[in-house]
Structures are given as structure tokens and as C-alpha cells.
N, C-alpha and C positions, 0 to 999 in steps of 0.2 A: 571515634563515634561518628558516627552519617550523619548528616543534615537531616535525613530524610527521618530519621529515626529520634531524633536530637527531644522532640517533642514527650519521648514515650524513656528517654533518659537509654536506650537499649542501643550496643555497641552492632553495629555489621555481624558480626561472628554470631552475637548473641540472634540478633532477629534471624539471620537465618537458619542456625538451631530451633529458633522455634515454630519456623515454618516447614522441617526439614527439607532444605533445600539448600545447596550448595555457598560458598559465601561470594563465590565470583559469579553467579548466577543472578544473588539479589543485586551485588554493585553492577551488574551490568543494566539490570531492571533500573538501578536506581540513576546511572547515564543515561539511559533510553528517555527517564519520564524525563528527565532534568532538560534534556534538550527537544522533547518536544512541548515543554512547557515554555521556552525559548523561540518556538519556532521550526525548529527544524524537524521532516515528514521521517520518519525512519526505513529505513527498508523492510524491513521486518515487519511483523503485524505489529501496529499500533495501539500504546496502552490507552491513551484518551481520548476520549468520546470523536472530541474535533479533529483528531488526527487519523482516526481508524475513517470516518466519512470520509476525509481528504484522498483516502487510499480507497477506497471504494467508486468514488467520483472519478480520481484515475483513473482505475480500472476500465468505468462506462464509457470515459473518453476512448480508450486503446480500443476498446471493443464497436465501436461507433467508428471510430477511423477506419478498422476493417474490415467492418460493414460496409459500410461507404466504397472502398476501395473495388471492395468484388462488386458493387454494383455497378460502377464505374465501367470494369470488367465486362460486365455483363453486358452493359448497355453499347458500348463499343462492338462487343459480338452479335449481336442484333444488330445493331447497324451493316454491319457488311455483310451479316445473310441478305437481308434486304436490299440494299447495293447488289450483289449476288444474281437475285431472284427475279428483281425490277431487270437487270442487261442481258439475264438469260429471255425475256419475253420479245 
């Protein structure tokens, strides 16, 4: 019987018969929450609340760093046009 299920008196096999949905499907649902109920962010999309923002927040970081990066970028190449434009006068 699951922990997860222990509540509801209903065996792995059985809850996922009645969800039709495979039984290594739910035990793997059921490591996933167990560990991010623990703590740990999953790689996969995230079943609770705290952990799916966690991964979202991520994401705006990676997306901010490479923002930033090309602006960086950018702003380096403006500079030596300039440099550039200023030695050709």
C-alpha cells in the first residue's frame, strides 16, 4: 500500500486503476511529490504550488542573465563604434 494513499486504505495498483493511469506513473508522481515536499526542486514540471514558482523564478533568472549578457554585448559594440567614429574625425 502507498503512504500516499494509506489515507484512502487504496493499494498503488488499485489508485492507479482508478485513475487509469499506469502504476509506475503514479509511484513515480508519488517520489516526485514526496521529495519536493522534502525539499528537493524536480526537474520536471513541479506538482506544488512552491516548487512550480521555484521553477518559474528560475527560469526569469536564466532569462535576465541573457538579457543582461547581450546587453553587455551591446553595449561593448557601441562603444567601439564610437571609439571608431571619435579617431576617424
Amino acid at each position: 500500500m502507498c503512504r500516499a494513499c494509506s489515507h484512502q486504505n487504496y493499494r498503488v495498483k488499485d489508485a492507479a486503476e482508478a485513475m487509469n493511469i499506469g502504476q509506475s506513473t503514479l509511484q513515480r508522481w508519488m517520489r516526485q511529490y514526496r521529495g519536493e515536499q522534502s525539499g528537493v526542486t524536480p526537474k520536471a514540471t513541479a506538482i506544488t504550488e512552491e516548487h512550480r514558482r521555484i521553477q518559474q523564478l528560475e527560469a526569469q533568472v536564466k532569462q535576465l542573465k541573457s538579457d543582461n549578457d547581450l546587453l553587455k554585448k551591446a553595449s561593448a559594440f557601441f562603444a567601439m563604434e564610437m571609439n571608431v567614429s571619435n579617431k576617424s574625425r
